[in-house]
N, C-alpha and C positions, 0 to 999 in steps of 0.2 A: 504494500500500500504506500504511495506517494503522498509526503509531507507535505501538504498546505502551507502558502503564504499568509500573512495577516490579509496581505492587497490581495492575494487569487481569494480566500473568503469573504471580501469584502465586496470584490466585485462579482461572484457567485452570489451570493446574495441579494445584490441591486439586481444581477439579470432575472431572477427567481421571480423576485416582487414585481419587477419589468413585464414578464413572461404574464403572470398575474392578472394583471393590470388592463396589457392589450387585450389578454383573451376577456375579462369580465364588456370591455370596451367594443368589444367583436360582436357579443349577446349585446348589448343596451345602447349607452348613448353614442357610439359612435360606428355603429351597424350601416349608414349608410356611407360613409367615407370606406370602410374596408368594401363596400361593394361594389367602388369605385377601382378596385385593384383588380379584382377576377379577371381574368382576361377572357377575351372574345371567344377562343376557340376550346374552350374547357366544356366539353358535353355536359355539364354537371350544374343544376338549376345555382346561380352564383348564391343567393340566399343558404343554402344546402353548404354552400363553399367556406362562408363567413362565419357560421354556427358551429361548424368542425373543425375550422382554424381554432375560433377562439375556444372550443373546449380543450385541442390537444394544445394550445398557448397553457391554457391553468393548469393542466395535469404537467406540464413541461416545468412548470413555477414551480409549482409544490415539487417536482421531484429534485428541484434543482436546492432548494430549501431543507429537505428532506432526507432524499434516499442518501446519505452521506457512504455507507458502505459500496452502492454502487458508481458513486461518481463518475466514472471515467464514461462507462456506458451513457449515464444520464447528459454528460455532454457530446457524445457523437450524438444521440437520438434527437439534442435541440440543434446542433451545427445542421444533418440532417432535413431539419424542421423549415431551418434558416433558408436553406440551399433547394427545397420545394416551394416556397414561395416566393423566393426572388423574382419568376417569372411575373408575379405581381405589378410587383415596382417596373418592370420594364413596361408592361401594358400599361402601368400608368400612362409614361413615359410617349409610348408609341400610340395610343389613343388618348394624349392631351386632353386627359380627366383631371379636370380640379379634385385635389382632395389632401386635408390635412395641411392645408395652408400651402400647398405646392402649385401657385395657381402660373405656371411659367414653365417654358421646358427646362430653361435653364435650372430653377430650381429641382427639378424632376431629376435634370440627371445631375447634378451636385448627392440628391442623397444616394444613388447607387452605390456609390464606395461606401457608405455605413454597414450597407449587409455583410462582407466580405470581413468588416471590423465586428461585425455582431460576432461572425462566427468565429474568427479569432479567439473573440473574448472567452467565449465559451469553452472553447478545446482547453483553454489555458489554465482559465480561472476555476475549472474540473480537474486539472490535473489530465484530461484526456490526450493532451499533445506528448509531455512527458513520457506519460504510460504508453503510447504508442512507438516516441525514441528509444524505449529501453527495449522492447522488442526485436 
């Protein structure tokens, strides 16, 4: 088992509440801004898309808050999480949907490098990148 930092707990912990957060956001008040992200070509009713985001977002929080013995797994399964929904943010991007204050392409694609940083964080701040160097 791989030693935690103060900063990888710390920042496991804000991603957790993070995680949290968008998914309670995904169900409630902010259900129409994520269904601004669904892209065009997803067979899948986008409402249907939003409701399973944001419940595997909360189960993703709590695990990340939580499963401490599995950590390493609990951050591939959100890196994972990260890297299926990126196509989101493109379709923003490429169907110049306002949403979430991104009302510009310029702003649209300024946040695309966040995902790439999300998932970073995750591998890291899990201990999941280490654990896969020692292999």
């Amino acid at each position: 088992m791989i030693k935690h930092t103060k900063a990888q707990t710390s920042v496991r912990i804000s991603l957790g509440l993070f995680f949290i957060i968008a998914g309670i956001s995904h169900l409630s008040f902010m259900r129409k801004e994520f269904l601004a992200q669904v892209p065009n070509w997803l067979s899948i009713d986008p409402d249907t898309v939003v409701f399973l985001s944001g419940i595997a977002e909360i189960i993703l929080g709590l695990s990340l808050l939580f499963l401490l013995g599995n950590m390493a797994r609990v951050g591939w399964m959100a890196a994972l999480f990260l890297l299926a929904v990126f196509p989101g943010n493109i379709a923003q991007l490429v169907n110049h949907k306002d949403a979430f204050g991104l009302n510009s392409d310029l702003l649209r694609w300024l946040r695309l490098p966040l995902q790439p940083l999300l998932i970073f964080l995750v591998l890291w701040s899990t201990g999941a990148l280490a654990n896969w160097r020692k292999r």
